[in-house]
mmCIF file of the N, C-alpha and C atoms, coordinates in Angstrom:
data_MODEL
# 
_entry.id   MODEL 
# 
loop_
_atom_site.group_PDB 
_atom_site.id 
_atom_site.type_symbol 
_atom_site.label_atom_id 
_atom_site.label_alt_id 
_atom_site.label_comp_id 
_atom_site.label_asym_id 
_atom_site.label_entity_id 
_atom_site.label_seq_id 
_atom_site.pdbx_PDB_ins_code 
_atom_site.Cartn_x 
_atom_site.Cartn_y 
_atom_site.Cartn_z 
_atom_site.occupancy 
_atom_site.B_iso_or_equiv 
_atom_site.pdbx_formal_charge 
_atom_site.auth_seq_id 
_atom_site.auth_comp_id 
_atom_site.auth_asym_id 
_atom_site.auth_atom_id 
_atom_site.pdbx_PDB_model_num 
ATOM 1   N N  . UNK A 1 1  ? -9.782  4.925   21.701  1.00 0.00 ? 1  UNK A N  1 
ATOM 2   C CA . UNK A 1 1  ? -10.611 4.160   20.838  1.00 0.00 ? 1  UNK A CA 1 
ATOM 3   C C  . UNK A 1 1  ? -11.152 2.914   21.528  1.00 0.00 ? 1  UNK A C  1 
ATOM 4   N N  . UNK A 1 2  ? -10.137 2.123   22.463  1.00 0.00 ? 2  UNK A N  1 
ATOM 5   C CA . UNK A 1 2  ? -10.558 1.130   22.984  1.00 0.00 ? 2  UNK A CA 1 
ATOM 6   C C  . UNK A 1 2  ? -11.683 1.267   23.804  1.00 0.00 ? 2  UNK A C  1 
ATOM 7   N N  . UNK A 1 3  ? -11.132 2.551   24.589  1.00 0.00 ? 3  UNK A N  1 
ATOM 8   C CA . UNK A 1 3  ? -12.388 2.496   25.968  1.00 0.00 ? 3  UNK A CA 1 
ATOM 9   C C  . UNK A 1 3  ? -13.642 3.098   25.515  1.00 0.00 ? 3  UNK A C  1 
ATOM 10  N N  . UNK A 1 4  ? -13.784 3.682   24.267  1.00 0.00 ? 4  UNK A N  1 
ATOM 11  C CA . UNK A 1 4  ? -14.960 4.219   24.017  1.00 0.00 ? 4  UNK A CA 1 
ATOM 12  C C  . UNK A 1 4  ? -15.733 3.273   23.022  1.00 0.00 ? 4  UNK A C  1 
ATOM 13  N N  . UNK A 1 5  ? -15.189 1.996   22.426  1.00 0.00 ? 5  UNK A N  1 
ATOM 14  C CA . UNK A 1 5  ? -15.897 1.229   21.543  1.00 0.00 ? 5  UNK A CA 1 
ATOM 15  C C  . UNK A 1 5  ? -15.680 1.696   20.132  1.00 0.00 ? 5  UNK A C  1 
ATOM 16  N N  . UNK A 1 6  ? -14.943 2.802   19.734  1.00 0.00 ? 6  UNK A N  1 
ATOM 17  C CA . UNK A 1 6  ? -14.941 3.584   18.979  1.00 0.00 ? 6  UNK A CA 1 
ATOM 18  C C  . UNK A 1 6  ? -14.838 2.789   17.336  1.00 0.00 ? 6  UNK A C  1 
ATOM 19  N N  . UNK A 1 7  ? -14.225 1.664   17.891  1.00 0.00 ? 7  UNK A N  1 
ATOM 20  C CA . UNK A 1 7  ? -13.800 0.587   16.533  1.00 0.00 ? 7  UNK A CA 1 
ATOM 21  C C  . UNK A 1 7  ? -14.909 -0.362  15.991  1.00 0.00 ? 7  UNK A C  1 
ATOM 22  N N  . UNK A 1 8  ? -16.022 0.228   16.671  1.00 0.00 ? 8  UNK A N  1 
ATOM 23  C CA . UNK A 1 8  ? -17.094 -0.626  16.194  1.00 0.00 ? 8  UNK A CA 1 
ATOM 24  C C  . UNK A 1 8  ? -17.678 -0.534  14.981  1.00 0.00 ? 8  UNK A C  1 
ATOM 25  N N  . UNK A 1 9  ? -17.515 1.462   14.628  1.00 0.00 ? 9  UNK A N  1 
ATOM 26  C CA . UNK A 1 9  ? -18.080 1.652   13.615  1.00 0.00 ? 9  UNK A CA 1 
ATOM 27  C C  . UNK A 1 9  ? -17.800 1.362   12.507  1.00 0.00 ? 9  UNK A C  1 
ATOM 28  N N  . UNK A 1 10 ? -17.931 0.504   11.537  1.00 0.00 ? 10 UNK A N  1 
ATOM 29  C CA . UNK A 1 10 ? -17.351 0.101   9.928   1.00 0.00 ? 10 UNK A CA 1 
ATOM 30  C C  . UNK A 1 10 ? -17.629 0.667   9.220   1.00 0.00 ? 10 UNK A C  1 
ATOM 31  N N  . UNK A 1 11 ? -18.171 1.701   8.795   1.00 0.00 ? 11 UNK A N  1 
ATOM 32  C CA . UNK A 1 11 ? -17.696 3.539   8.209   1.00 0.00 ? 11 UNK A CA 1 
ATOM 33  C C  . UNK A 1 11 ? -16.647 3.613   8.153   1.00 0.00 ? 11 UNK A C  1 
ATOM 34  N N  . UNK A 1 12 ? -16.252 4.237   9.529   1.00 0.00 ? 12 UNK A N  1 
ATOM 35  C CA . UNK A 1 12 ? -15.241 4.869   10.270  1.00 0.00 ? 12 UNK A CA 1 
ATOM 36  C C  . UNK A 1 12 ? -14.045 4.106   9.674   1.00 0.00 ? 12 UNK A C  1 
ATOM 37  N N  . UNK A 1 13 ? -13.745 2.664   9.736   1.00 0.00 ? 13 UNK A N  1 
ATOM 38  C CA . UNK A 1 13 ? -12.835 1.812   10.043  1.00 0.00 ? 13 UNK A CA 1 
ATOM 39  C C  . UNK A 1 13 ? -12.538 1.722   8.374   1.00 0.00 ? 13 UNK A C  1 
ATOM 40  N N  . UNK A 1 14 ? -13.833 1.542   7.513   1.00 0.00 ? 14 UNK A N  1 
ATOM 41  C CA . UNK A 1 14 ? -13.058 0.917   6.082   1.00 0.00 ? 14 UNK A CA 1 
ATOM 42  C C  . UNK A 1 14 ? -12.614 2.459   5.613   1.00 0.00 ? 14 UNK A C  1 
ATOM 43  N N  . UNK A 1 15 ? -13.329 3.751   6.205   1.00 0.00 ? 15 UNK A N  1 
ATOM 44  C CA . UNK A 1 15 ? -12.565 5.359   5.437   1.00 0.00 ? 15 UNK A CA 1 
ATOM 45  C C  . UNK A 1 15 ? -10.766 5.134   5.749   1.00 0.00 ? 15 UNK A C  1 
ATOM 46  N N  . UNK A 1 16 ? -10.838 4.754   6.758   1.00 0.00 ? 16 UNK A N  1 
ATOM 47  C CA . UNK A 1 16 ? -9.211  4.646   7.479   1.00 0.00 ? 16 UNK A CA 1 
ATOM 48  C C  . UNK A 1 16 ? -8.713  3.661   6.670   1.00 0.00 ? 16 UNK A C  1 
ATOM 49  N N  . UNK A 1 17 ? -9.565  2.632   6.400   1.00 0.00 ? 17 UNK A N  1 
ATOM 50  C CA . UNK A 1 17 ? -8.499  1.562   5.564   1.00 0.00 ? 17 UNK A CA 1 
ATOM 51  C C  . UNK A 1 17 ? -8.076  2.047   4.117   1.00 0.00 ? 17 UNK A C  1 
ATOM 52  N N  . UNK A 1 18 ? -9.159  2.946   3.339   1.00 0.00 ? 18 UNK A N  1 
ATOM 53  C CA . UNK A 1 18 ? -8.899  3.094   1.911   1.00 0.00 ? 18 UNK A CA 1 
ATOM 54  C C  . UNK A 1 18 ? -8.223  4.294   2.438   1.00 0.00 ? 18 UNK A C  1 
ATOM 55  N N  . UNK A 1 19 ? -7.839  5.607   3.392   1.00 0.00 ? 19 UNK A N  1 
ATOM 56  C CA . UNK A 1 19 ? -6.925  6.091   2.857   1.00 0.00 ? 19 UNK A CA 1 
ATOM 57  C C  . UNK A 1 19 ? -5.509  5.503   3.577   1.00 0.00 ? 19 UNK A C  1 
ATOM 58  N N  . UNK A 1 20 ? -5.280  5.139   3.821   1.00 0.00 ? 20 UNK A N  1 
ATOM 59  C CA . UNK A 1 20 ? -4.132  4.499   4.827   1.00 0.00 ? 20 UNK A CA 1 
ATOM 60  C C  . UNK A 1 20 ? -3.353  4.044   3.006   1.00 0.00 ? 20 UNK A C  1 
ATOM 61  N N  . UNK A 1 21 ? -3.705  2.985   2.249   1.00 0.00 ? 21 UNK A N  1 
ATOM 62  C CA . UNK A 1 21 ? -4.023  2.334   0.769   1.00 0.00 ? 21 UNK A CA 1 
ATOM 63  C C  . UNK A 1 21 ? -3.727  3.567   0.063   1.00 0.00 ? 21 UNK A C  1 
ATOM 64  N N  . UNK A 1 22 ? -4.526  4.783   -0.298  1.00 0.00 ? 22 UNK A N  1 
ATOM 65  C CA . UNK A 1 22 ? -4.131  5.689   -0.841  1.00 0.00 ? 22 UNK A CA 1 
ATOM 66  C C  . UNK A 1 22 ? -3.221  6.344   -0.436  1.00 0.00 ? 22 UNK A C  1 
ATOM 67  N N  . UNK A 1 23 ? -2.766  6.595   0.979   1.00 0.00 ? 23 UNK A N  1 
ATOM 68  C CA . UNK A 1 23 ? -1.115  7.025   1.188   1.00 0.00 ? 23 UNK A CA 1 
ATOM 69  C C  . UNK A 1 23 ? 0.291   6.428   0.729   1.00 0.00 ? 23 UNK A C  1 
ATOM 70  N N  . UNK A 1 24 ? -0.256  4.945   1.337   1.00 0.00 ? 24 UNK A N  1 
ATOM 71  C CA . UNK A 1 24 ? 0.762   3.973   0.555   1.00 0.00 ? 24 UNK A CA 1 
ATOM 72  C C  . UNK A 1 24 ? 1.228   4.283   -0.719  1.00 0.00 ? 24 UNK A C  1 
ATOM 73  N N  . UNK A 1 25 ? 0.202   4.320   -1.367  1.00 0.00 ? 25 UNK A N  1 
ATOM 74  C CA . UNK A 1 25 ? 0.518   4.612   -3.153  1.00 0.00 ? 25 UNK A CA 1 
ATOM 75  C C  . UNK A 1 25 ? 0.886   5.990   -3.585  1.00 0.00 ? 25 UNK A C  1 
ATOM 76  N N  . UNK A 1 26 ? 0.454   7.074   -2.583  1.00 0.00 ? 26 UNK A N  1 
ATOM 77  C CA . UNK A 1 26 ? 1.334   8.379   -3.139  1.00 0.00 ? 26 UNK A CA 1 
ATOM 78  C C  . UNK A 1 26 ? 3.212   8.617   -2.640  1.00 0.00 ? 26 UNK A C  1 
ATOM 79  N N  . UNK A 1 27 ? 2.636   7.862   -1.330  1.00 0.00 ? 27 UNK A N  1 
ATOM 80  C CA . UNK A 1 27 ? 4.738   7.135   -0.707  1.00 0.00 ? 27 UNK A CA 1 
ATOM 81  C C  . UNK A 1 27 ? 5.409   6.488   -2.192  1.00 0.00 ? 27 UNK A C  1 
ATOM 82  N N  . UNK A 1 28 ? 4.641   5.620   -3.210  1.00 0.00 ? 28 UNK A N  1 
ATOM 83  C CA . UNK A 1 28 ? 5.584   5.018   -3.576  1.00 0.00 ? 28 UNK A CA 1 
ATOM 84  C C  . UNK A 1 28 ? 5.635   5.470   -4.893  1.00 0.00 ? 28 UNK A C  1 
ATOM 85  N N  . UNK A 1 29 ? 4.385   6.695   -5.482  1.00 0.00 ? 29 UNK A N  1 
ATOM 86  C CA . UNK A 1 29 ? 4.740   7.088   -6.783  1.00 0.00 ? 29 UNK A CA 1 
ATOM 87  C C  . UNK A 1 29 ? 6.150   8.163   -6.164  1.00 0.00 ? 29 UNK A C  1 
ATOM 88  N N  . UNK A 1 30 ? 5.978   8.897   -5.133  1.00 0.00 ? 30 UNK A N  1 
ATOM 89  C CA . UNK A 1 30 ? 6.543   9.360   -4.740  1.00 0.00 ? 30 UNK A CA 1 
ATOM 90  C C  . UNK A 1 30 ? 7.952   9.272   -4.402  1.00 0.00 ? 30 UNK A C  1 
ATOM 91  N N  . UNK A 1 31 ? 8.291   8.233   -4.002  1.00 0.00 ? 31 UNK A N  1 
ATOM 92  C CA . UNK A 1 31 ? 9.828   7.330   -4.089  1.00 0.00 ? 31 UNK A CA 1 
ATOM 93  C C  . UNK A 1 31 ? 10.049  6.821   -5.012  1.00 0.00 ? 31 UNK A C  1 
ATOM 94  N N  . UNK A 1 32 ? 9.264   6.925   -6.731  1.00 0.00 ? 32 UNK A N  1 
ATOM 95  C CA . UNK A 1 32 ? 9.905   6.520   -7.813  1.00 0.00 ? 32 UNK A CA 1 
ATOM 96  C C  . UNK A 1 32 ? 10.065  7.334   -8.921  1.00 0.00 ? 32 UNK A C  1 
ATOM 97  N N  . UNK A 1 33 ? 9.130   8.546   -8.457  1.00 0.00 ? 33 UNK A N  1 
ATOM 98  C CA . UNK A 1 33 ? 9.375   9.413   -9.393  1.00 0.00 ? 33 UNK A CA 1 
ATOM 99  C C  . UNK A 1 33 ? 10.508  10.217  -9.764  1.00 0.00 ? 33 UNK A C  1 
ATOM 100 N N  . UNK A 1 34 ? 11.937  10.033  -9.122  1.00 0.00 ? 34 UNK A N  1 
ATOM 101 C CA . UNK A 1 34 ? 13.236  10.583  -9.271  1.00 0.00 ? 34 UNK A CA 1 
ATOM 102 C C  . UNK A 1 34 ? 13.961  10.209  -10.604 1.00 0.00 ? 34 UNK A C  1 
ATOM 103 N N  . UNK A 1 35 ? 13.688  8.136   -10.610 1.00 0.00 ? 35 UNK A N  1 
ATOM 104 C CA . UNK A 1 35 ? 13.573  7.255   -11.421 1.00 0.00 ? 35 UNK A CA 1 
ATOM 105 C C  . UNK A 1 35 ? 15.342  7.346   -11.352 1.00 0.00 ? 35 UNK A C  1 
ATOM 106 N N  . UNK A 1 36 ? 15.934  7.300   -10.420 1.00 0.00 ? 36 UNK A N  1 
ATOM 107 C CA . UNK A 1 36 ? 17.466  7.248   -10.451 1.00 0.00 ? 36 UNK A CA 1 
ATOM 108 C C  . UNK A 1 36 ? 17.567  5.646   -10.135 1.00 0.00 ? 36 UNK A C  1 
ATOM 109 N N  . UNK A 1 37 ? 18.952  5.765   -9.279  1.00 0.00 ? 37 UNK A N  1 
ATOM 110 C CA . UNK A 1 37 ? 19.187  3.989   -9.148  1.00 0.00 ? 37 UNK A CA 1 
ATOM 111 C C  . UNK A 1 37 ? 18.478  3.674   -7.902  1.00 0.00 ? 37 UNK A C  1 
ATOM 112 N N  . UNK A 1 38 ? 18.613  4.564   -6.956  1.00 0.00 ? 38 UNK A N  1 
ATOM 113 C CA . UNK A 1 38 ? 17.621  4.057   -5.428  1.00 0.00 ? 38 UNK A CA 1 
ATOM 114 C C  . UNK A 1 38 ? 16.186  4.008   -5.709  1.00 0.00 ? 38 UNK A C  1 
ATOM 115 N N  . UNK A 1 39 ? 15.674  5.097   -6.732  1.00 0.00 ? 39 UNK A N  1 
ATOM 116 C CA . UNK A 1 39 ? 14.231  4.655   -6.882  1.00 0.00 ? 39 UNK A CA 1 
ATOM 117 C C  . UNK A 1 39 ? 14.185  3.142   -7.813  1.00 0.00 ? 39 UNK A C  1 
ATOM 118 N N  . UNK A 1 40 ? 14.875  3.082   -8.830  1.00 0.00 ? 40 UNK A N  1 
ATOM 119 C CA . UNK A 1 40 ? 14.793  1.638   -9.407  1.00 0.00 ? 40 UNK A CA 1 
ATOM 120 C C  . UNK A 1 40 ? 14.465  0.283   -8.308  1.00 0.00 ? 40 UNK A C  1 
ATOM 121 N N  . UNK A 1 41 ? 15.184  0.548   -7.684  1.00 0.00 ? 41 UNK A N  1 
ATOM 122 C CA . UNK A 1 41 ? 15.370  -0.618  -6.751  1.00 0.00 ? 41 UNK A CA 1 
ATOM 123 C C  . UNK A 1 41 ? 14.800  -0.858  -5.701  1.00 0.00 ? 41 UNK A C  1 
ATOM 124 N N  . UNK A 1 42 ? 14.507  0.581   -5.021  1.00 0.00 ? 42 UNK A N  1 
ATOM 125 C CA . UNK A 1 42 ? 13.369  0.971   -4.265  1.00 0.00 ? 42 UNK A CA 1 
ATOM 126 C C  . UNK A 1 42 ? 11.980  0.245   -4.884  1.00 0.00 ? 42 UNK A C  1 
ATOM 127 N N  . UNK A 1 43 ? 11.545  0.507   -6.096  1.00 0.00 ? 43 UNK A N  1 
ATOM 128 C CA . UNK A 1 43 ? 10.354  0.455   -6.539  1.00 0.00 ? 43 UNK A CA 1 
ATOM 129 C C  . UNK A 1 43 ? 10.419  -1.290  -6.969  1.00 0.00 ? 43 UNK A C  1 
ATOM 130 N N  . UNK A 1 44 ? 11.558  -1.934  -6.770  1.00 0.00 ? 44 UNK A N  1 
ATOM 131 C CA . UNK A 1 44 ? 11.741  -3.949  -7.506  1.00 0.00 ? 44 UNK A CA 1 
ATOM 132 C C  . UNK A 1 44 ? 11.411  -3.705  -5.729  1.00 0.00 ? 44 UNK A C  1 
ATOM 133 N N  . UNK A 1 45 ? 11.909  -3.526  -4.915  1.00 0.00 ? 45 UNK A N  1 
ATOM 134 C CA . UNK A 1 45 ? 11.446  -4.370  -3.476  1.00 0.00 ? 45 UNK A CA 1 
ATOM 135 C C  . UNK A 1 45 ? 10.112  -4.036  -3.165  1.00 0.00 ? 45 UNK A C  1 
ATOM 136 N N  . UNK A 1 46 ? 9.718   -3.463  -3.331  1.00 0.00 ? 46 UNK A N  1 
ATOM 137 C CA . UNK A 1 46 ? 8.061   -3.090  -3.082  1.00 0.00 ? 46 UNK A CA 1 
ATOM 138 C C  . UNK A 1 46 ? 7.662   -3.783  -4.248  1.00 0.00 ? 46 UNK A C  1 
ATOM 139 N N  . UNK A 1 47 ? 7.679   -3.853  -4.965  1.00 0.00 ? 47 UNK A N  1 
ATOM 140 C CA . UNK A 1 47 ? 6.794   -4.910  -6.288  1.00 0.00 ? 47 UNK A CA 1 
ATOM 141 C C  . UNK A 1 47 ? 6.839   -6.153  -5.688  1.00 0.00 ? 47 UNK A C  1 
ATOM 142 N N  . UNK A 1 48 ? 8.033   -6.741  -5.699  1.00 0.00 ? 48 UNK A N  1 
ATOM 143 C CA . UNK A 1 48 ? 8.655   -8.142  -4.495  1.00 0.00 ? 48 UNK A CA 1 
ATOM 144 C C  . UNK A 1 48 ? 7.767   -8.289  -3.538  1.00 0.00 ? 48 UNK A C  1 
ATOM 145 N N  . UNK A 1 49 ? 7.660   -7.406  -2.807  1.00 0.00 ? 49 UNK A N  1 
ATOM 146 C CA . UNK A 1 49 ? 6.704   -7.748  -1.508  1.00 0.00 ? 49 UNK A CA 1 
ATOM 147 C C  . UNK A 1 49 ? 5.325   -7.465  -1.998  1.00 0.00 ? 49 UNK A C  1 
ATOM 148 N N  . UNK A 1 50 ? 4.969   -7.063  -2.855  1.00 0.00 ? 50 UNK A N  1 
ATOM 149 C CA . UNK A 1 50 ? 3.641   -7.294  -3.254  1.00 0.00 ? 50 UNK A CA 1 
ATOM 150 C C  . UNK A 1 50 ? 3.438   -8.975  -3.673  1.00 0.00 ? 50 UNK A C  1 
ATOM 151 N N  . UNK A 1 51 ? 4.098   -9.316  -4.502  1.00 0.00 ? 51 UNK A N  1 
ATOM 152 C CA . UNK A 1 51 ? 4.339   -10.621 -5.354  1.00 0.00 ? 51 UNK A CA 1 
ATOM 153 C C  . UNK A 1 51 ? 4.081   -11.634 -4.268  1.00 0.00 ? 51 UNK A C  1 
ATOM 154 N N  . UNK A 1 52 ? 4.024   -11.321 -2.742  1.00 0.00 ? 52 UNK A N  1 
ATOM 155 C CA . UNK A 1 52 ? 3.953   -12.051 -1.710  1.00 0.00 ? 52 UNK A CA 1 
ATOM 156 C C  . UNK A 1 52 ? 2.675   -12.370 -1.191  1.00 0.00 ? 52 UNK A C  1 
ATOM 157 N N  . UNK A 1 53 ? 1.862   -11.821 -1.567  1.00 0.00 ? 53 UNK A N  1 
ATOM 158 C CA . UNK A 1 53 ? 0.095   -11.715 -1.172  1.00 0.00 ? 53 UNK A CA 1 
ATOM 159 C C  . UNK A 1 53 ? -0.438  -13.075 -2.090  1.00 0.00 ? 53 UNK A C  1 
ATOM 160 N N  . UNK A 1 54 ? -1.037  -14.095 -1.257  1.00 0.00 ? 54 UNK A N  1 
ATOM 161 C CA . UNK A 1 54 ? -1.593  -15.222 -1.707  1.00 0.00 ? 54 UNK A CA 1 
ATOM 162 C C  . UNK A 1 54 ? -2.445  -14.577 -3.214  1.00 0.00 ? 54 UNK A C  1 
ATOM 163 N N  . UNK A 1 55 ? -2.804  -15.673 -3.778  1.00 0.00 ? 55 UNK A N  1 
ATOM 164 C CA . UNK A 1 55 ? -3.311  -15.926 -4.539  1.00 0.00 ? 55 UNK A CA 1 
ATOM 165 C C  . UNK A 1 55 ? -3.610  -14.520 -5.634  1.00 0.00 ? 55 UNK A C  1 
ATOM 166 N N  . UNK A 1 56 ? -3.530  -13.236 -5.735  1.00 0.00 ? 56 UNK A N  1 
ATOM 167 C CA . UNK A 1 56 ? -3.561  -11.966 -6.254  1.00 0.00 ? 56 UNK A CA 1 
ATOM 168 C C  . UNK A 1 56 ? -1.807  -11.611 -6.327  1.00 0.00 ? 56 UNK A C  1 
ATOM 169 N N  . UNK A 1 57 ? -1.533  -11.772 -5.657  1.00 0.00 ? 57 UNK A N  1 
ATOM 170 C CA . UNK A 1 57 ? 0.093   -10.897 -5.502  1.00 0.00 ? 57 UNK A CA 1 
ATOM 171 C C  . UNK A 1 57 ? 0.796   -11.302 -6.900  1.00 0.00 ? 57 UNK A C  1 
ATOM 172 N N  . UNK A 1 58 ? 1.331   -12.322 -7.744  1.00 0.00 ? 58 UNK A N  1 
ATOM 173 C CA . UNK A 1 58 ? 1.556   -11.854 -9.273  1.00 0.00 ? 58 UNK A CA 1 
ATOM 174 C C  . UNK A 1 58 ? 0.843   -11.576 -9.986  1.00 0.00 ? 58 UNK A C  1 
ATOM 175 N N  . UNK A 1 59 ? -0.228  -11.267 -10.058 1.00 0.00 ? 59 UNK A N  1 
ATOM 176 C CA . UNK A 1 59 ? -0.781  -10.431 -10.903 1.00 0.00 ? 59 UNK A CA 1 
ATOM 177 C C  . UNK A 1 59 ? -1.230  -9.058  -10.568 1.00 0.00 ? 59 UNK A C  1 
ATOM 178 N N  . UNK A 1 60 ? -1.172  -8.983  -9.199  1.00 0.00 ? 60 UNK A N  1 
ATOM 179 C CA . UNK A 1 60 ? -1.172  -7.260  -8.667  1.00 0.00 ? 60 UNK A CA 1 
ATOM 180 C C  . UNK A 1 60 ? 0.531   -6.679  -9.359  1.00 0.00 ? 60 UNK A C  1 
ATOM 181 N N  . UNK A 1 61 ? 1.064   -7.532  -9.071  1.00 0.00 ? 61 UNK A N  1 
ATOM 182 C CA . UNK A 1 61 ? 2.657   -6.849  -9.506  1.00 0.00 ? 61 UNK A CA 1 
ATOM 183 C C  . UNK A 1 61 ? 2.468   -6.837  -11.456 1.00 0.00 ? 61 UNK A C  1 
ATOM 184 N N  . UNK A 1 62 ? 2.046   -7.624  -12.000 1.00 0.00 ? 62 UNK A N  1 
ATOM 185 C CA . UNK A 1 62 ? 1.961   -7.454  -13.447 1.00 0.00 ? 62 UNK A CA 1 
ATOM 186 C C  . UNK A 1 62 ? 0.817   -5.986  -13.835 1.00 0.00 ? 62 UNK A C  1 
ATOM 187 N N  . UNK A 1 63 ? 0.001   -6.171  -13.124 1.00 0.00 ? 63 UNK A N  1 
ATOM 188 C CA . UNK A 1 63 ? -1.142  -4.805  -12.946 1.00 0.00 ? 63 UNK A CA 1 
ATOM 189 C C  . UNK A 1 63 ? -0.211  -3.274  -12.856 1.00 0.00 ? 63 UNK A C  1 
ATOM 190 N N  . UNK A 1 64 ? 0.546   -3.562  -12.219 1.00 0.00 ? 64 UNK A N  1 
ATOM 191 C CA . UNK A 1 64 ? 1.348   -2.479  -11.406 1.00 0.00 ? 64 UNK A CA 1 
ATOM 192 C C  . UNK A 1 64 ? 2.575   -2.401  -12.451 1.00 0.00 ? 64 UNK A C  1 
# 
């Protein structure tokens, strides 16, 4: 990618960003849908680290 410039294109770059975003979110319906005690808790530390994003992050976690 480097040697060919390949990262120039912003197409290319935001398709990779929204699904990269949409994997994330099938990982984590995915790790909660058991809904036992590891997904419980599983699914409070990922809310947590959302809650961490300036100015959006409690209310992405209330959204969520």
């Amino acid at each position: 990618g480097m040697y060919y410039g390949s990262y120039t294109f912003l197409e290319t770059w935001n398709i990779g960003v929204i699904l990269l975003f949409a994997v994330m979110a099938t990982a984590f319906m995915g790790y909660v849908l058991p809904w036992g005690q590891m997904s419980f808790w599983g699914a409070t530390v990922i809310t947590n680290l959302l809650s961490a994003i300036p100015y959006i992050g409690t209310s992405l976690v209330e959204w969520i």
